[in-house]
MOPAC internal coordinates of N, CA, C and O (Angstrom, degrees):
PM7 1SCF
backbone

  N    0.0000 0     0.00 0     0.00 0    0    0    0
  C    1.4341 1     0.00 0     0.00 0    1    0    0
  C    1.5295 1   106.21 1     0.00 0    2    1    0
  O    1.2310 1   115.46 1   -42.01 1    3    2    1
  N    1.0868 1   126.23 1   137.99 1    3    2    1
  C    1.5105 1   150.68 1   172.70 1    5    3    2
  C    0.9924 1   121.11 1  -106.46 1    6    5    3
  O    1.2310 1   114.82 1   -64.89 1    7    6    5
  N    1.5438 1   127.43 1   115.11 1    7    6    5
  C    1.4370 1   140.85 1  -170.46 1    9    7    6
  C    1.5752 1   109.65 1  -122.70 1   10    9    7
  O    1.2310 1   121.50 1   -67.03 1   11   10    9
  N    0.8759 1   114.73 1   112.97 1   11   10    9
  C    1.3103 1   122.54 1   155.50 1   13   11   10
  C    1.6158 1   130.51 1   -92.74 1   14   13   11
  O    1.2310 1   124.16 1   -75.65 1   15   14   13
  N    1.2128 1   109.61 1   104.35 1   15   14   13
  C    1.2821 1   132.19 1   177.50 1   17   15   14
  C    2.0206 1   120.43 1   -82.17 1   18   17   15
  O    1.2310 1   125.34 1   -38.65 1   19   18   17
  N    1.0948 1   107.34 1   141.35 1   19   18   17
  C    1.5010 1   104.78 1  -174.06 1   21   19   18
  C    2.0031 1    83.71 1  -100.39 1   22   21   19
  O    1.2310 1   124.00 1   -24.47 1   23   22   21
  N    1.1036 1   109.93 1   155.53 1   23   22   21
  C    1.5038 1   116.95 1   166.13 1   25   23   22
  C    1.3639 1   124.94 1   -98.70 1   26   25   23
  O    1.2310 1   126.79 1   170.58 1   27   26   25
  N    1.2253 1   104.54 1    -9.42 1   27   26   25
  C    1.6208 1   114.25 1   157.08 1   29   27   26
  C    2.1823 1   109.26 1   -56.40 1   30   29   27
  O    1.2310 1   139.29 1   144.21 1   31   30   29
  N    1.3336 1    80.20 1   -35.79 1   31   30   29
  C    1.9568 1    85.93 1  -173.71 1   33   31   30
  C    0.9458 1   110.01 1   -65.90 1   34   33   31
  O    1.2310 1   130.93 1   121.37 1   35   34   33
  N    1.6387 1    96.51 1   -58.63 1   35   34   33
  C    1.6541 1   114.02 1  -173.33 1   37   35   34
  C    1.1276 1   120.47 1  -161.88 1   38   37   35
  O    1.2310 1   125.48 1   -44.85 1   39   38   37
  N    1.6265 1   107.08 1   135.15 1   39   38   37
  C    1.6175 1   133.11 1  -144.90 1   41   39   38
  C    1.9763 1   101.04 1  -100.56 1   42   41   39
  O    1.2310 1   124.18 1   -20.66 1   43   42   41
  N    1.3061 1   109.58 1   159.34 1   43   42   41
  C    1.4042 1   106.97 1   168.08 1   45   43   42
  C    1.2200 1   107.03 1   -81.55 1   46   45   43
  O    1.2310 1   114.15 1   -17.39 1   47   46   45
  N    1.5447 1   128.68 1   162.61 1   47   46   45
  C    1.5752 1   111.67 1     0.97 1   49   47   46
  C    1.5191 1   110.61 1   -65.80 1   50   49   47
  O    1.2310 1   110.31 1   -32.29 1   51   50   49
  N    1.4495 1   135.82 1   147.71 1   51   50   49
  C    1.5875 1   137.14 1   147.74 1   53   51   50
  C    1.6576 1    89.81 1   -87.33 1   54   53   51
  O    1.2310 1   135.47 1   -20.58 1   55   54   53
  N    1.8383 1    87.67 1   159.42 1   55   54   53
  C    1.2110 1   122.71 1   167.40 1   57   55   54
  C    1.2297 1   113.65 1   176.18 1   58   57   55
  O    1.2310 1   134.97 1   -57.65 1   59   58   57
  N    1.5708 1    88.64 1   122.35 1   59   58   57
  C    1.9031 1   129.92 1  -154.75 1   61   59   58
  C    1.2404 1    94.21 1   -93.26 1   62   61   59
  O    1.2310 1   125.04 1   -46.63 1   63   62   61
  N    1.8441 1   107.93 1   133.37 1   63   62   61
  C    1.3198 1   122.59 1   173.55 1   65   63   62
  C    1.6109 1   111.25 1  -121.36 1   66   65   63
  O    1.2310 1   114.85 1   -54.15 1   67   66   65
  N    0.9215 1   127.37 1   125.85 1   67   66   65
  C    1.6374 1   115.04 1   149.53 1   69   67   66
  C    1.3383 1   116.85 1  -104.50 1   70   69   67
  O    1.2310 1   124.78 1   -69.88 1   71   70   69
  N    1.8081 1   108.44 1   110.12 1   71   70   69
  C    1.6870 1   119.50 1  -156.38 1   73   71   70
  C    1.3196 1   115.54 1    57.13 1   74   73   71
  O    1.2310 1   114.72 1    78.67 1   75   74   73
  N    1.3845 1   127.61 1  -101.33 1   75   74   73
  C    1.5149 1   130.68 1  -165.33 1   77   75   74
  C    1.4060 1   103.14 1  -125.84 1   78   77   75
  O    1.2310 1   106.64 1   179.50 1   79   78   77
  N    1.3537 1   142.46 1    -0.50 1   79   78   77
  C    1.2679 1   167.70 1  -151.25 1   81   79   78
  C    1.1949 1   103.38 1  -109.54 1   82   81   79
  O    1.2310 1   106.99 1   -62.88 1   83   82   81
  N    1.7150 1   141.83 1   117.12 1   83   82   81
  C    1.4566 1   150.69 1  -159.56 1   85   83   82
  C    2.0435 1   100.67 1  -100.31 1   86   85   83
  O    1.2310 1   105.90 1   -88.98 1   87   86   85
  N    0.5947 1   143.77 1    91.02 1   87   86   85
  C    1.6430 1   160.78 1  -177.70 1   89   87   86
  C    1.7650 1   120.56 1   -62.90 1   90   89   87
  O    1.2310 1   124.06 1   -80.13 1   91   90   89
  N    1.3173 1   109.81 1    99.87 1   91   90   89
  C    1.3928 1    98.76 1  -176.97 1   93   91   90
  C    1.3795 1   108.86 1   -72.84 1   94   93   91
  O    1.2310 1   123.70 1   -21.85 1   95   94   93
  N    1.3821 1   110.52 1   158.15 1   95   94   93
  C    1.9998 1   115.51 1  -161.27 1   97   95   94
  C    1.7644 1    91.82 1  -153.57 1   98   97   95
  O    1.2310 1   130.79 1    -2.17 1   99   98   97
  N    1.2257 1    96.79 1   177.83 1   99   98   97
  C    1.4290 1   107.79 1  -158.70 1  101   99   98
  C    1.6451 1    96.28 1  -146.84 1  102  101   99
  O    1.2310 1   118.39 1   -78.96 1  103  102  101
  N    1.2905 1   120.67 1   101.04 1  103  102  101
  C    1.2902 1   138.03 1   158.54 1  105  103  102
  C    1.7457 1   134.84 1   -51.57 1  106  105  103
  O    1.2310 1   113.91 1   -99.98 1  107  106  105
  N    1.1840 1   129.13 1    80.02 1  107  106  105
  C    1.7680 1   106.62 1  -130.73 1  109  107  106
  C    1.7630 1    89.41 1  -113.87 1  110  109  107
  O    1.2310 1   125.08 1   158.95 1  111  110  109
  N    1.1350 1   107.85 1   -21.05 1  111  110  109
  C    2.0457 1   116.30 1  -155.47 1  113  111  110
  C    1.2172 1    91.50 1  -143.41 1  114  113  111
  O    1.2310 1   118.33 1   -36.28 1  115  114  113
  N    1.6801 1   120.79 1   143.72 1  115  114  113
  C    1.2428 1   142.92 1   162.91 1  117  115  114
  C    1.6663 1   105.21 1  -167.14 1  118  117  115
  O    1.2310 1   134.34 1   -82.01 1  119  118  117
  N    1.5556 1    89.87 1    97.99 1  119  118  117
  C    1.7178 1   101.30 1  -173.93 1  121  119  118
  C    1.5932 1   108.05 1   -97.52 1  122  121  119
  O    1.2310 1   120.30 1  -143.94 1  123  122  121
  N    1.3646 1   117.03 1    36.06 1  123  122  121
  C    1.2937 1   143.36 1  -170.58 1  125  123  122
  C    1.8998 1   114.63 1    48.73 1  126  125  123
  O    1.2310 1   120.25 1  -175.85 1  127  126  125
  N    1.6448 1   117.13 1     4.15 1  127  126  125
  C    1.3555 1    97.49 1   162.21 1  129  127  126
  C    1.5344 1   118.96 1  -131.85 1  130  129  127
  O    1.2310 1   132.41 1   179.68 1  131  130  129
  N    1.4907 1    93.64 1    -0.32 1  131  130  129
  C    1.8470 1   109.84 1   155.27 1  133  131  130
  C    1.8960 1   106.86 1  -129.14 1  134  133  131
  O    1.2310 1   133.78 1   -10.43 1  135  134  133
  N    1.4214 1    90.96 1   169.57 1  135  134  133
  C    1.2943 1   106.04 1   171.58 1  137  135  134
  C    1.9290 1   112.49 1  -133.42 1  138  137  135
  O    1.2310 1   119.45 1   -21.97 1  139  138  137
  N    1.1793 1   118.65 1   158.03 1  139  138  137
  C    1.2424 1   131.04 1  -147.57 1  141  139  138
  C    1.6264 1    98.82 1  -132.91 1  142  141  139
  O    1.2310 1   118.54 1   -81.96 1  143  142  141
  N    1.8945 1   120.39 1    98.04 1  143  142  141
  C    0.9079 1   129.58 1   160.86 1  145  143  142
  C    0.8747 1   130.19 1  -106.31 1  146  145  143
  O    1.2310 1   113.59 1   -34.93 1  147  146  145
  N    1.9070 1   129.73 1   145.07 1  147  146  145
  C    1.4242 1   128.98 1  -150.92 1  149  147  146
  C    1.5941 1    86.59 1  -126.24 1  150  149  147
  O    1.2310 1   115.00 1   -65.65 1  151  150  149
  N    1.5258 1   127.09 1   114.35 1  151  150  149
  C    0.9401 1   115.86 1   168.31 1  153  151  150
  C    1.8033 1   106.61 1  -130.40 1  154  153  151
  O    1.2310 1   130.07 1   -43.63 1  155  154  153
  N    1.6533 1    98.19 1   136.37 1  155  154  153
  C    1.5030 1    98.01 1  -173.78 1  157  155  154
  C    1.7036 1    94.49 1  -111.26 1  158  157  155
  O    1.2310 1   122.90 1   -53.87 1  159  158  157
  N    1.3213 1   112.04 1   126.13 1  159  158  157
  C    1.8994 1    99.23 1   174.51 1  161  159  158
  C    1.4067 1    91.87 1  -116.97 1  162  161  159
  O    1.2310 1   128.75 1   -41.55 1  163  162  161
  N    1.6116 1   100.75 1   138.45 1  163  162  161
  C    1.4828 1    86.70 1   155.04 1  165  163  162
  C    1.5900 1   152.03 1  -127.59 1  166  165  163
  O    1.2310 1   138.72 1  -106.89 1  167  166  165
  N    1.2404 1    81.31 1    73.11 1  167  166  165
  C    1.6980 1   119.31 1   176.80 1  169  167  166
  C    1.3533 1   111.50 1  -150.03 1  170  169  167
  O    1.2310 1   119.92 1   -30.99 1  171  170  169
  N    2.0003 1   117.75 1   149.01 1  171  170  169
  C    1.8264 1   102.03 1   174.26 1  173  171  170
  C    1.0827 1    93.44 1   -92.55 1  174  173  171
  O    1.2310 1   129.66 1     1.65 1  175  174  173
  N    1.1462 1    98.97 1  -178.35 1  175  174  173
  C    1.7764 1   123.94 1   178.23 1  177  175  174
  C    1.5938 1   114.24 1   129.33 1  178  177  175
  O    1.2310 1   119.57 1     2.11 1  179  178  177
  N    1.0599 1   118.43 1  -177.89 1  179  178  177
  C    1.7591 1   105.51 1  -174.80 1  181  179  178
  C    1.2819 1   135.49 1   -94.44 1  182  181  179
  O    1.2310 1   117.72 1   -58.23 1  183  182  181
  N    1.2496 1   121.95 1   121.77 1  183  182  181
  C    1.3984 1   151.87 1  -176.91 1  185  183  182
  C    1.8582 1   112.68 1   -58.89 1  186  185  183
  O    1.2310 1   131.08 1   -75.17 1  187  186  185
  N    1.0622 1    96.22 1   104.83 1  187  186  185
  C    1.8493 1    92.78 1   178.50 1  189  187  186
  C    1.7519 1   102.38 1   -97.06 1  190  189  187
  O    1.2310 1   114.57 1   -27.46 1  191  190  189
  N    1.2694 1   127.90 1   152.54 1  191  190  189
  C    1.1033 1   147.57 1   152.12 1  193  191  190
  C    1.3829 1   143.11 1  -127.98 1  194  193  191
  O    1.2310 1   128.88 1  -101.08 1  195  194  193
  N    1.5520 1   100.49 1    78.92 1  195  194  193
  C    1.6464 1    97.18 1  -163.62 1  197  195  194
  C    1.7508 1   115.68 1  -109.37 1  198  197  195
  O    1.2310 1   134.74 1   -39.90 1  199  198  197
  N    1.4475 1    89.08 1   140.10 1  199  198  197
  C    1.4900 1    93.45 1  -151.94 1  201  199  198
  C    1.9841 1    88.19 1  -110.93 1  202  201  199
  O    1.2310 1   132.13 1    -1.56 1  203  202  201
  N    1.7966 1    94.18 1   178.44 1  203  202  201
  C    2.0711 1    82.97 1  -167.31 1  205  203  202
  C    1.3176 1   106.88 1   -63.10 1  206  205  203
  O    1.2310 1   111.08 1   157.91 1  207  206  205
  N    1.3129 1   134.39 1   -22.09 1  207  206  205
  C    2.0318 1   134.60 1  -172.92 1  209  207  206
  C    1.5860 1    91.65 1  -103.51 1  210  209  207
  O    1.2310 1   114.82 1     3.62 1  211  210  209
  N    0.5121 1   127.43 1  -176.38 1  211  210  209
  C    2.1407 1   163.56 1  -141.21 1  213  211  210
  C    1.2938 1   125.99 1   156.75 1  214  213  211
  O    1.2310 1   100.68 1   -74.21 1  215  214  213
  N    0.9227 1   152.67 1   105.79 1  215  214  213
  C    1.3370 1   170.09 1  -170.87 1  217  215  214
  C    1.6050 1    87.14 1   -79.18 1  218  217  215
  O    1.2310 1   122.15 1   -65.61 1  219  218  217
  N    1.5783 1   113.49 1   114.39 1  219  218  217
  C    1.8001 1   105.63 1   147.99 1  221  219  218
  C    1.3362 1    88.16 1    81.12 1  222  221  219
  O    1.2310 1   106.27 1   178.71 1  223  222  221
  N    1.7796 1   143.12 1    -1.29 1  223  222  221
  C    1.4661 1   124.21 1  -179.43 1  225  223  222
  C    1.9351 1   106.28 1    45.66 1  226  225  223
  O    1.2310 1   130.12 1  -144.86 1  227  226  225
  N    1.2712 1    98.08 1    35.14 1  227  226  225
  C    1.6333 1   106.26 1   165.58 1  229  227  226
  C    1.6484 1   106.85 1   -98.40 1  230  229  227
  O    1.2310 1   124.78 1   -40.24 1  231  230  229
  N    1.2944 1   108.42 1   139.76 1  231  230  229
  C    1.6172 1    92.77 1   160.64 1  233  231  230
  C    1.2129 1   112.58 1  -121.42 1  234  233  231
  O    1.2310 1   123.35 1   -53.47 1  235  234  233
  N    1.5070 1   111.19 1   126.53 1  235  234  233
  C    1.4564 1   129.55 1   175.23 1  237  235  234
  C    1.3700 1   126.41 1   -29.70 1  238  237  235
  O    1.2310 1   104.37 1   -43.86 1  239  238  237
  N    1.1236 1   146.45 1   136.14 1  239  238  237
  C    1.4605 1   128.40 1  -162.26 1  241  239  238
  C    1.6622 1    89.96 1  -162.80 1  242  241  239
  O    1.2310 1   118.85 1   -58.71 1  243  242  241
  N    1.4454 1   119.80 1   121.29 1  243  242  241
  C    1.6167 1   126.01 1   164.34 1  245  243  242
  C    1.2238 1   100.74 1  -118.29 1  246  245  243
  O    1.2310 1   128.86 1   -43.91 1  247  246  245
  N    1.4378 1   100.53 1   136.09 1  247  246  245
  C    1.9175 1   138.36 1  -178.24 1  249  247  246
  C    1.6567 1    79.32 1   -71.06 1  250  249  247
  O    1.2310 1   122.37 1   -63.33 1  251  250  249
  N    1.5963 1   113.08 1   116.67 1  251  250  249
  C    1.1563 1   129.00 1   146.47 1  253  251  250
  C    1.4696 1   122.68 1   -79.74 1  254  253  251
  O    1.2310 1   108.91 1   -89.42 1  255  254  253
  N    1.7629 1   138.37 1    90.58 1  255  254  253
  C    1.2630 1   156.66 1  -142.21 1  257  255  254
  C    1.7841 1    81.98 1  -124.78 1  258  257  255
  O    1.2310 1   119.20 1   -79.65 1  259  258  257
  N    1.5268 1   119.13 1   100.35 1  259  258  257
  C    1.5654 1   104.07 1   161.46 1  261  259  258
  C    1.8921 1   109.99 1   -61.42 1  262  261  259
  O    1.2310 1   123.37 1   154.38 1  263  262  261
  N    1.6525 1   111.14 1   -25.62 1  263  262  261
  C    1.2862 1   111.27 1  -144.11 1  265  263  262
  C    1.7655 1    85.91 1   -69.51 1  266  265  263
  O    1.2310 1   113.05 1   125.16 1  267  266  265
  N    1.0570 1   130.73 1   -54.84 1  267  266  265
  C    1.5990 1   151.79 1   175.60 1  269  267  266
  C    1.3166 1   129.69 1   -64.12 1  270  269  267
  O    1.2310 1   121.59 1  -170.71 1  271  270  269
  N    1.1792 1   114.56 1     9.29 1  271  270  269
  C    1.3969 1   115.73 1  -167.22 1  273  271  270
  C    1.6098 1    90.05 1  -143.35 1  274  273  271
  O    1.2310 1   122.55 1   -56.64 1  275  274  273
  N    1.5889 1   112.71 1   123.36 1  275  274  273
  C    1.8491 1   120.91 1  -179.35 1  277  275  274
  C    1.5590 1    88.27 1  -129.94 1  278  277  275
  O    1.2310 1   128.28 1   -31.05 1  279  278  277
  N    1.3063 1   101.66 1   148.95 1  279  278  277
  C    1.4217 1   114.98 1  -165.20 1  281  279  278
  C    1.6468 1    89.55 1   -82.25 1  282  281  279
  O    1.2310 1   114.75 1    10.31 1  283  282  281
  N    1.0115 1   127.56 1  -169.69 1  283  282  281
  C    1.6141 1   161.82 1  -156.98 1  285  283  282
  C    1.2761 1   106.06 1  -109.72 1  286  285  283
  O    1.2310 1   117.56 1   148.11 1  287  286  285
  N    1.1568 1   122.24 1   -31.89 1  287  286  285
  C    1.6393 1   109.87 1   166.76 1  289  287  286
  C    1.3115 1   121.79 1  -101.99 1  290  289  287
  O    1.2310 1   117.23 1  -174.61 1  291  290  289
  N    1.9698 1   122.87 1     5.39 1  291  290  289
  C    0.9111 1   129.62 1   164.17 1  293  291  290
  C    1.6521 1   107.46 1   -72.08 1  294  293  291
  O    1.2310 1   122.33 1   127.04 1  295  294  293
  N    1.5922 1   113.15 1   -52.96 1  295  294  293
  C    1.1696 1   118.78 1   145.77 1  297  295  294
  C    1.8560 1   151.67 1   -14.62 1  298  297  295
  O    1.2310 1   135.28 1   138.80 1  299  298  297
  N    1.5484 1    88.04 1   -41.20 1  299  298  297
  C    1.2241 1    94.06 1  -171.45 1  301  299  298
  C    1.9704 1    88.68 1  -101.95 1  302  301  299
  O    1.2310 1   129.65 1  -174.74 1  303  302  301
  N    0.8989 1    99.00 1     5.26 1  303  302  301
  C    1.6746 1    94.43 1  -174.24 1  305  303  302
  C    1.5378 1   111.64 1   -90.80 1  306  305  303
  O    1.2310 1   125.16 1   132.69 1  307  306  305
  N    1.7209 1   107.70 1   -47.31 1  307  306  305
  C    1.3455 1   125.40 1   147.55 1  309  307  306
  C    1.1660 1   126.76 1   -22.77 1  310  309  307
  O    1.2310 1   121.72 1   113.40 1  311  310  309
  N    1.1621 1   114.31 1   -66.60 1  311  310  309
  C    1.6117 1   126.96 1  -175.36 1  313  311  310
  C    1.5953 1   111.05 1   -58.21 1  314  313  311
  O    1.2310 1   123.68 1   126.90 1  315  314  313
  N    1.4518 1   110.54 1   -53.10 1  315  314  313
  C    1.4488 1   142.97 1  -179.64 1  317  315  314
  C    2.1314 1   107.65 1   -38.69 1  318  317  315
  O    1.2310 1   136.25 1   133.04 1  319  318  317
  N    1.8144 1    86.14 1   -46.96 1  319  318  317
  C    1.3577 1    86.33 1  -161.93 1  321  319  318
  C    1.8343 1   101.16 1   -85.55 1  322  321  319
  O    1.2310 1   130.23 1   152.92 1  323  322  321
  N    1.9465 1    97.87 1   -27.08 1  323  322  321
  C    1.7339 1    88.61 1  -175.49 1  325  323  322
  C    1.6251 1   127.55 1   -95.20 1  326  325  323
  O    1.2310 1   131.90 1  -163.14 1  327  326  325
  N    2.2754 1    94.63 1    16.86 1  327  326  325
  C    1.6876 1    92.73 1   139.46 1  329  327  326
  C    1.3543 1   112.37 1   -82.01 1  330  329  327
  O    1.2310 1   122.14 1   131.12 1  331  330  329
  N    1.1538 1   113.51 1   -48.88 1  331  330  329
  C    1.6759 1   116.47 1  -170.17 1  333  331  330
  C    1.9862 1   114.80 1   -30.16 1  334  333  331
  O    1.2310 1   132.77 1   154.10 1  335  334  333
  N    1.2482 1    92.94 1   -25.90 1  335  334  333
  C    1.3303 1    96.71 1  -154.52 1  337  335  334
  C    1.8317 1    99.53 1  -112.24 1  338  337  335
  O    1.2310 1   128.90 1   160.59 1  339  338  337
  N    1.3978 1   100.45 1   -19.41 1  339  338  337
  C    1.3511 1   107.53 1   166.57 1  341  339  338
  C    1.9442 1   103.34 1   -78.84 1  342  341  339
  O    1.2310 1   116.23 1   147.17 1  343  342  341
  N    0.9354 1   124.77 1   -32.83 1  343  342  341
  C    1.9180 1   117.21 1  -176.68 1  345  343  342
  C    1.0266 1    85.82 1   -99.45 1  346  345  343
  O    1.2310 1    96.91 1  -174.31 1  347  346  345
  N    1.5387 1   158.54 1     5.69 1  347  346  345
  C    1.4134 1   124.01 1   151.43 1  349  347  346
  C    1.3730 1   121.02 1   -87.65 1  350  349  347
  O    1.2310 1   125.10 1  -171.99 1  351  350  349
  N    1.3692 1   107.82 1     8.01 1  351  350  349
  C    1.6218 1   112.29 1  -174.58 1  353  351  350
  C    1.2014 1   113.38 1   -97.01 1  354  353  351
  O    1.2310 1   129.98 1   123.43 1  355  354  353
  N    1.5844 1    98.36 1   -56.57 1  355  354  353
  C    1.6075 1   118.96 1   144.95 1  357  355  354
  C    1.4794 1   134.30 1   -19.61 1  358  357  355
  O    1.2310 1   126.10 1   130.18 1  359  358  357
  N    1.2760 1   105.89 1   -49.82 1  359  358  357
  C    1.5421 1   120.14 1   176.76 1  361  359  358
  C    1.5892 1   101.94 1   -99.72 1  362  361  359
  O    1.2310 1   110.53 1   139.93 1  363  362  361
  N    1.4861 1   135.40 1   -40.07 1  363  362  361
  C    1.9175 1   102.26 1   140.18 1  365  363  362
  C    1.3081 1   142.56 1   -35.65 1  366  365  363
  O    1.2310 1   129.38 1   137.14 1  367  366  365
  N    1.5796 1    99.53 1   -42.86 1  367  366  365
  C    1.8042 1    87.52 1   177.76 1  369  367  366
  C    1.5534 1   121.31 1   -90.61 1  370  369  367
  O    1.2310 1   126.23 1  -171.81 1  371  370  369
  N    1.2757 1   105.62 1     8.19 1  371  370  369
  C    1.2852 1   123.29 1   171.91 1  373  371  370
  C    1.5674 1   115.18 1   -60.37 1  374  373  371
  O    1.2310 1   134.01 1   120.80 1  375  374  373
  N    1.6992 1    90.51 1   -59.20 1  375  374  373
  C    1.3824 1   109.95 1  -167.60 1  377  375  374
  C    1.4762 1   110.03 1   -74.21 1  378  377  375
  O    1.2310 1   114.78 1   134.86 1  379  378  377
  N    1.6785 1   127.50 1   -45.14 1  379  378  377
  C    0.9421 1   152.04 1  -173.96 1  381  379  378
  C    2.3935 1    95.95 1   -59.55 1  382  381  379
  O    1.2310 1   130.60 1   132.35 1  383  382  381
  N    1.2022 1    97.15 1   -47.65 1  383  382  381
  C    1.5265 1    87.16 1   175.84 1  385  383  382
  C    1.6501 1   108.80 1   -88.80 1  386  385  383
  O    1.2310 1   129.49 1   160.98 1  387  386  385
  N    1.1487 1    99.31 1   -19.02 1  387  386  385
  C    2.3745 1    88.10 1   171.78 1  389  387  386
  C    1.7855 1    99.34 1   -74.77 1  390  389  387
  O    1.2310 1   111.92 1   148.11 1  391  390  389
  N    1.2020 1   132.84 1   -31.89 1  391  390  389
  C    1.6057 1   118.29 1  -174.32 1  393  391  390
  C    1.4001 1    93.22 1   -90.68 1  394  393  391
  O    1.2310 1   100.29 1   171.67 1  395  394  393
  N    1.0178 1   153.31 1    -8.33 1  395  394  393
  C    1.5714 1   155.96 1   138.79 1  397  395  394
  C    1.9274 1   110.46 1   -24.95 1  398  397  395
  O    1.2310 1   137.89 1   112.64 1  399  398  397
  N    1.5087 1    82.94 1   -67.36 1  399  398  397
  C    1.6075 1   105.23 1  -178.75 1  401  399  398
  C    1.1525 1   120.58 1   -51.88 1  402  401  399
  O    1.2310 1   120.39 1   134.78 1  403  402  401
  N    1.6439 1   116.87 1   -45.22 1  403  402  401
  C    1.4626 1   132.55 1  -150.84 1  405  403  402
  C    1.5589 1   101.91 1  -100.58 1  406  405  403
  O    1.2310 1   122.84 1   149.76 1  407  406  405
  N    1.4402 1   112.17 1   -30.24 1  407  406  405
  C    1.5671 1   126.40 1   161.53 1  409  407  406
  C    1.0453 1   120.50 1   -53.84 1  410  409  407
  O    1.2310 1   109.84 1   129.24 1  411  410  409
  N    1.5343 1   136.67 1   -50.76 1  411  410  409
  C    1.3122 1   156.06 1  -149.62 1  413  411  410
  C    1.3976 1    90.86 1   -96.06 1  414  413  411
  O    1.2310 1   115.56 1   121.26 1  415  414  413
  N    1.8645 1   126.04 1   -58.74 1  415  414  413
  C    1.6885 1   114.80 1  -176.69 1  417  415  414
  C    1.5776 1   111.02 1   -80.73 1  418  417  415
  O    1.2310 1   127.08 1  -168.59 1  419  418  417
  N    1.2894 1   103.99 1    11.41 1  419  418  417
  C    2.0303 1    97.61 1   158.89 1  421  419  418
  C    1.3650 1    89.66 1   -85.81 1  422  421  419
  O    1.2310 1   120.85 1   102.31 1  423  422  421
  N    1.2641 1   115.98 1   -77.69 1  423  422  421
  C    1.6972 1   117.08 1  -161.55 1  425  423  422
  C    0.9799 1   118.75 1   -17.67 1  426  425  423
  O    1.2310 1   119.45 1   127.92 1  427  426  425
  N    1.9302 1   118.65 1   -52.08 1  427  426  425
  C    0.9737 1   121.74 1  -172.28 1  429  427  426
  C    1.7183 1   122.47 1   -67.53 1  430  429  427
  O    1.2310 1   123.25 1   154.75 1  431  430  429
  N    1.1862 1   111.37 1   -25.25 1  431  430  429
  C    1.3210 1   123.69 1   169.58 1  433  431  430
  C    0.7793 1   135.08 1   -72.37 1  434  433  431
  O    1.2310 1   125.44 1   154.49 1  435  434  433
  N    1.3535 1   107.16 1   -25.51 1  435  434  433
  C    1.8071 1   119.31 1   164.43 1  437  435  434
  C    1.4203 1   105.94 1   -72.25 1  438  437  435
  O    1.2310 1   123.38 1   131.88 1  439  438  437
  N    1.2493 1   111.12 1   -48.12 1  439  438  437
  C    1.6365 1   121.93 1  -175.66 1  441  439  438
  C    1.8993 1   104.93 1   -59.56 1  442  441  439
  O    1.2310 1   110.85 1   152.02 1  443  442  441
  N    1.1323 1   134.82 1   -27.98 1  443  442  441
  C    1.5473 1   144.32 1   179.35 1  445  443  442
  C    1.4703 1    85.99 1   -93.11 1  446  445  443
  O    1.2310 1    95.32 1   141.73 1  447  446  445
  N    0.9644 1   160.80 1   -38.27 1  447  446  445
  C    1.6720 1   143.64 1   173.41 1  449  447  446
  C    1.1982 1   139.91 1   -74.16 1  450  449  447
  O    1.2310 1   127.93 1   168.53 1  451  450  449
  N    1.8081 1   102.34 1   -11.47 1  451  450  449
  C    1.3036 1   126.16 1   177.22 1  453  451  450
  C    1.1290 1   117.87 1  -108.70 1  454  453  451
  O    1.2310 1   121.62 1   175.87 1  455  454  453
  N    1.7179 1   114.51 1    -4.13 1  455  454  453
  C    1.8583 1   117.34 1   155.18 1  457  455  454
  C    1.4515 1   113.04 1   -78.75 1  458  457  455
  O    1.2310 1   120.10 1   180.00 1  459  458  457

């Protein structure tokens, strides 16, 4: 699961709980006005992330849903395959209208040789 945090919300240090349970996480992006957490639990249920500020003395909490939640490289695999499949269509109708072209200026040449 991938969380993106604004740092206006909440500042480092984080430290990820599931219930009373301390959660190792993986820090990957900090484009200085979010930060980019990789957290894998493995169990659902709810995910705390409390960082040294809190906004509102709320603590943040995301519904861990395995059924709803696909990681980022399932994602990037997706995407991957529906260019793949977008330039091979592309490069069919490419081809499919140049033997169109090249068909049509024989014909015609045969057709100017036989007047």
């Amino acid at each position: 699961m991938t969380t993106i945090i604004p740092l206006e919300l909440l500042s480092r240090p984080y430290n990820v709980f599931m219930g009373n349970e301390k959660m190792f996480f993986h820090e990957y992006i900090d484009n200085g006005t979010h930060v980019w957490l990789n957290i894998r639990p493995e169990n659902s249920g709810n995910v705390s992330i409390i960082g040294a500020t809190i906004s509102n003395d709320k603590i943040p909490t995301i519904q861990n849903n395995p059924s709803t939640s696909v990681s980022s490289t399932n994602q990037d695999i997706i995407v991957y395959i529906l260019l793949g499949i977008i330039v091979l269509i592309g490069f069919v109708v490419t081809l499919i209208i140049m033997r169109k072209k090249k068909s049509s200026g024989i014909s015609r040449g045969i057709k100017e040789n036989n007047t």
